[in-house]
N, C-alpha and C positions, 0 to 999 in steps of 0.2 A: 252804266252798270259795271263795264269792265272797271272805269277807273275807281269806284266803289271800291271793286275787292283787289284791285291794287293796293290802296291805299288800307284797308284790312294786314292785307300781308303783312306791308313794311310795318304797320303798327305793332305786328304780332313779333314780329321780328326783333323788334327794337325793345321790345319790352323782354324778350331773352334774354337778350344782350346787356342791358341796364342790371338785371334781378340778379345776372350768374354771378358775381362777389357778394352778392348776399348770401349765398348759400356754403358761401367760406368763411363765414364767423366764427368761426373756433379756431380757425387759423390764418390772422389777420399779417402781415409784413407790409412796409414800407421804408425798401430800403436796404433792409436788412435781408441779405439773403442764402441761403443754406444752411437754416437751423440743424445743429445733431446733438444729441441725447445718446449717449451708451456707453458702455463698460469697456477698459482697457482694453483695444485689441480687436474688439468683438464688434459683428453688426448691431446698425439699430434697433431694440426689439420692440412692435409693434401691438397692442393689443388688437380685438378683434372691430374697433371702432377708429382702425388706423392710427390712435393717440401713439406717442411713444412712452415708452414704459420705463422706468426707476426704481431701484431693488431699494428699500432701505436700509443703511447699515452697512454701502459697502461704496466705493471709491467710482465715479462714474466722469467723461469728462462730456461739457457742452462747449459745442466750437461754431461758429459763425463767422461770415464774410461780411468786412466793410469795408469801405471803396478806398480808403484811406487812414493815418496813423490818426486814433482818437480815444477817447475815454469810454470807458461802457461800465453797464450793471445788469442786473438780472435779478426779478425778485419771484418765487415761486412760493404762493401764498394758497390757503387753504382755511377761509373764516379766518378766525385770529392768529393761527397758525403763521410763520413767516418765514421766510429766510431769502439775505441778501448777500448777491458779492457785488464785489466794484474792481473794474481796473482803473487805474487815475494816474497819469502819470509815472507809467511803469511799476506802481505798485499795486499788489493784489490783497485783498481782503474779503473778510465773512465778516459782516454789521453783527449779527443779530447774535452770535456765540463765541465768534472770531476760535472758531474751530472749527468748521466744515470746510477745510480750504486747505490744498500743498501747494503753498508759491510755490514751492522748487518745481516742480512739475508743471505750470501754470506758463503760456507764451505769445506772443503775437508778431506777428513777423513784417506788421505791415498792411496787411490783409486779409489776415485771416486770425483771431481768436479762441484761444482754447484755455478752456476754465477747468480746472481740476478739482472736481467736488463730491461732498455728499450729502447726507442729509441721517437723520438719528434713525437708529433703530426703531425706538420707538412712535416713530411720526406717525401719522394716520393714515394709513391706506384708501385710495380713494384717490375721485379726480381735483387735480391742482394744476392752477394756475400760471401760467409761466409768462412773466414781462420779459423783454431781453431791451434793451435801448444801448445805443450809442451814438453820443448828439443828437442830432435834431429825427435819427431813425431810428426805427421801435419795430420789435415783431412780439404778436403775442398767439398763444393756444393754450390747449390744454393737457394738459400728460396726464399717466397714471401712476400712480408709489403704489408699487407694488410691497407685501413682507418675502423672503427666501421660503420657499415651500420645497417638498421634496425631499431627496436626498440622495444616498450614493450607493451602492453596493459595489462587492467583488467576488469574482467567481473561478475556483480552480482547483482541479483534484493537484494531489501532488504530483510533481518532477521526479520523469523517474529516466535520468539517462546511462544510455548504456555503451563502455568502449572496451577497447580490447586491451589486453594486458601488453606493457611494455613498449605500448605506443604512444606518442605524444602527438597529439590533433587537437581538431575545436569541434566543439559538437553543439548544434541548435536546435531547440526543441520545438523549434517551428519544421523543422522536418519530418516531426513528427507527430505534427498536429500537437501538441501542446501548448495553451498559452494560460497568462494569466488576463482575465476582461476584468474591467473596471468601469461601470455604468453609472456615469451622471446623470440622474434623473432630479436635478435642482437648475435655476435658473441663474444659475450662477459659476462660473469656472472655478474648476479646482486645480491644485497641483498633486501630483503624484510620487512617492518616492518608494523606492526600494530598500530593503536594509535584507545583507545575507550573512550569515557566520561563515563564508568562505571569499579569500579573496581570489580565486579562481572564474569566479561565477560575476555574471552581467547580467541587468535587464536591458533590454532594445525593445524601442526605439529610445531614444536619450532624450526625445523631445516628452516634458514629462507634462503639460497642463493641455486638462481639457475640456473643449466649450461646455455652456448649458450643452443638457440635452443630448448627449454625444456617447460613444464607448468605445475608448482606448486598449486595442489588447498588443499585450507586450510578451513577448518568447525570452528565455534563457539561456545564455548562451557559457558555455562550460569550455574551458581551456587546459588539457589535461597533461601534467608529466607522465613519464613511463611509470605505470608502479604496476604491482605485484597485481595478482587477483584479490579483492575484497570489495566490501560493500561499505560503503558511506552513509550515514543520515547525519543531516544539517537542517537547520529552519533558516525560514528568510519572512521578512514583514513587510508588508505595505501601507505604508502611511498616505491616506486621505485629507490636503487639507485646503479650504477655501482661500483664493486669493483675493486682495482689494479689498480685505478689510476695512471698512472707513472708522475713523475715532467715534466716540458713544460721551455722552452729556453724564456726569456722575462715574459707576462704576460701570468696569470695562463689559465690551456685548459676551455674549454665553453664545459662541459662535462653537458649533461641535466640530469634533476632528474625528476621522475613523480607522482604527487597527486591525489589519487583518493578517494572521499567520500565515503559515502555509510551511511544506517540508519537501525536502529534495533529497533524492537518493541516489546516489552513482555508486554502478556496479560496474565495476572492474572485470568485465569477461563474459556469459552468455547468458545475457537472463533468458530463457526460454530451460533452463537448469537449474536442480538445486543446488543451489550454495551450502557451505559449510567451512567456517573456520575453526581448528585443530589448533593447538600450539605451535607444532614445528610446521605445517602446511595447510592448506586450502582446497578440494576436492568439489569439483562442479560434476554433477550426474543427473540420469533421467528417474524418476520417482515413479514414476508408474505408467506404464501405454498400454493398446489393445492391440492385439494381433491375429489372423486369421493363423490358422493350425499348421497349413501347408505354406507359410511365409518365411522367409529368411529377413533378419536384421540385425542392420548395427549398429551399436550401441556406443556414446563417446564417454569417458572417463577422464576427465582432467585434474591434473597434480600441479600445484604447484606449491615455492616455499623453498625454503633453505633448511638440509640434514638428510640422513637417510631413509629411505622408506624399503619395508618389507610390505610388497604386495600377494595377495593372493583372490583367483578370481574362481567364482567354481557357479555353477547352473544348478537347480533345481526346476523337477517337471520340463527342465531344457538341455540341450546342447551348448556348450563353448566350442565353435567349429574352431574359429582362431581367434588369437588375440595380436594385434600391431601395436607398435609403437615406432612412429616418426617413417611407417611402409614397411617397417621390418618384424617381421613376426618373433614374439616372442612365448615362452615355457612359461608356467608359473609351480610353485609361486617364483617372486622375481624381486630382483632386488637393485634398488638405482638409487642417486642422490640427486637430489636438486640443489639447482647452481644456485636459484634466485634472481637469475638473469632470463628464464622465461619458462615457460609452461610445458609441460610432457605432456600429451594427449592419446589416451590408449583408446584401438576402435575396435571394439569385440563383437565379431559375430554371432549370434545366436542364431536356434533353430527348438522350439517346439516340440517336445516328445509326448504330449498329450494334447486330447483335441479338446479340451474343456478345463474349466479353472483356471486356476492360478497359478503362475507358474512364479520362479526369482530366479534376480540375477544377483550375488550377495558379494560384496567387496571386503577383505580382509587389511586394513591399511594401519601398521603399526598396530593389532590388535585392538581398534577399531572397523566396524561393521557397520557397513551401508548396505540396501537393499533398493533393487528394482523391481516390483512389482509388475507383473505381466498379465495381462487378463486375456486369457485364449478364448478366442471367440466362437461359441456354439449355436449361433442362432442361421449363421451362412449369410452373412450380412455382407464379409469380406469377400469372403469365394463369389458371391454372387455379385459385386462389382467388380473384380476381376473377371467374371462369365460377362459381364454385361459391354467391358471394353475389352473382351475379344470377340463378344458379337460386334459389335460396331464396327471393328477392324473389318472382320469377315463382310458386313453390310456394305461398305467401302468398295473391299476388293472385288467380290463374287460377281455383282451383277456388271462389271466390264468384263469379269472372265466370262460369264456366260454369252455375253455378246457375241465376246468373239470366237467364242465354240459354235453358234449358231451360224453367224458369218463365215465361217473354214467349210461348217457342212454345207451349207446352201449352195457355195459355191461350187464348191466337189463335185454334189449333186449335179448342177447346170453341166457342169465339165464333160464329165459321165454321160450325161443324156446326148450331149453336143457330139459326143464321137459315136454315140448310135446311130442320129440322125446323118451323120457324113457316110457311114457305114453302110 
């Protein structure tokens, strides 16, 4: 009985053993080994039924290992459908169009095989056939021709970098979280290019193609000579376009390409200020803030430009406690030149003569008139977070001061009693 289901076993066993190449008919080799399938560069891509995959329409190479220097061909057939290459004595060819093939591209070193091919645009999608032979060894399976599905997009508000007047630095807009993304959503690599109306200005990284399925994002990086205070707009483009084109049978493929704009703006001095250019000068100021009633603040005015300027400063619904220039306090109205070689920045204090509304701060420059807008705050929004961070303080401080008030009496006390009891 044992040797019964002994011999069960090994029966069962050997019929594994026998059956398991059967169950790799779709992907038969002898001989030939390391079949690849793929796009310049790129890994093999795989469908869901482990076949490898073929875009049509676009440059792909197949490489395989043979033991030794010999002839080979490859035919990938689909019903009447066909297409054949041959290497033969160092030379490479496409039978069936003698267009799906770049010798120049195309090499074998000995041992190893690499076919630089494609196949039409319009070919059928679907599963095909793939022979590979060289001499008496042959691998065959099956792949998929896939068509280019998908596509690309881009995405990015404008550049808006900001540097100081009369300095020369480099400035990146990845420091400031700015970038432009570039989403491949096709299965296919593209290349990437920039175009900007300044030659100042770079996109990084330099490495510009990106896989299927991928998103490249790229920051701007700005290179600045000293200049004056002003504000810059310039555009710049992004060119979208697919790489490994392969040739097309008739007229050329309707392969799309994508443009996308975009604008950059360098300002020259503070942007959290409004700007304003004059003929003879440039003035950056605050436009409008809130303030609590019992608050003191200062306010900055910056001049700059080449000629004279007649300033004058004056408060409504407020105080001018003082006005600086360069720490030194000055009268108005007031009168200076600008060199052109840097910026004059006045710091005027203000203070609040009403506890509600609106108050200004009104600039006289060359008989030109700017205005700061003040809104005095009456709801006690202000006073009451200043109440709120000096309770905190107070919260902080109090409860160790009462400790150790407690701690001095208690002890006293003890002290006190201690000389009665000796007494």
């Amino acid at each position: 009985m044992a040797r019964k289901k002994s011999i069960l076993i090994l029966c069962t066993i050997m019929l594994i053993a026998f059956s398991f190449p059967l169950s790799q008919m779709s992907t038969a080799t002898d001989g030939i080994e390391n079949v690849q399938l793929h796009m310049p560069v790129e890994s093999i891509f795989f469908n869901d039924a482990n076949q490898m995959v073929m875009i049509t329409g676009f440059w792909h190479i197949l490489e395989f290992d043979v033991p030794s220097a010999m002839d080979a061909s490859m035919e990938l057939t689909k019903g009447i459908d066909r297409y054949e290459w041959t290497y033969n004595e160092g030379a490479w060819n496409e039978l069936e169009h003698n267009l799906f093939i770049d010798q120049t591209k195309c090499s074998f070193n000995g041992e190893r095989i690499l076919f630089w091919i494609a196949v039409d645009q319009s070919a059928i999608p679907g599963i095909w056939h793939l022979a590979v032979n060289a001499g008496e060894l042959k691998s065959e399976q099956d792949i998929e021709l896939r068509e280019r599905t998908g596509g690309v997009g881009f995405s990015t508000a404008d550049f808006l970098i900001a540097v100081p007047p009369y300095t020369q630095m480099q400035v990146e807009t990845a420091d400031t979280g700015q970038y432009a993304r570039v989403h491949n959503e096709d299965v296919v690599p593209v290349n990437v290019d920039f175009f900007i109306d300044n030659d100042n200005c770079i996109m990084i990284p330099g490495e510009r193609t990106l896989s299927p399925l991928s998103m490249g994002e790229y920051s701007l990086v700005y290179s600045s000579n000293p200049l004056t205070s002003q504000r810059q707009e310039f555009g710049g483009e992004v060119l979208i376009t697919y790489k490994y084109v392969g040739p097309s049978i008739g007229t050329a493929q309707l392969i799309p390409s994508y443009n996308y704009p975009f604008d950059i703006i360098i300002f020259v001095g503070d942007p959290d200020l409004e700007f304003v250019e004059a003929d003879e000068y440039t003035v950056q100021y605050v436009t409008s803030v809130r303030m609590a009633s019992n608050e003191t603040r200062t306010f900055p005015l910056i001049l700059d430009g080449q000629g004279d300027i007649d300033l004058d400063i004056n408060g409504i619904g407020c105080t001018v406690s003082s006005i600086e220039l360069n720490g030194v306090e000055v009268d108005m109205p007031y009168h200076l030149e600008l060199a052109g070689d840097r910026s004059e920045t006045f710091n005027i204090m203000v203070e609040p003569i009403i506890t509600s509304g609106n108050a200004s701060l009104v600039y006289q420059i060359n008989g030109d008139q700017y205005t700061t807008v003040i809104e005095i705050d009456s709801t006690g929004e202000l006073q009451e977070k200043i109440t709120e961070n000096y309770s905190g303080y107070l919260n902080k401080v109090l409860p160790p001061a009462v400790i150790g008030v407690l701690i001095v009496g208690i002890l006293m006390m003890l002290y006190k009693r201690r000389r009665r009891v000796k007494s």
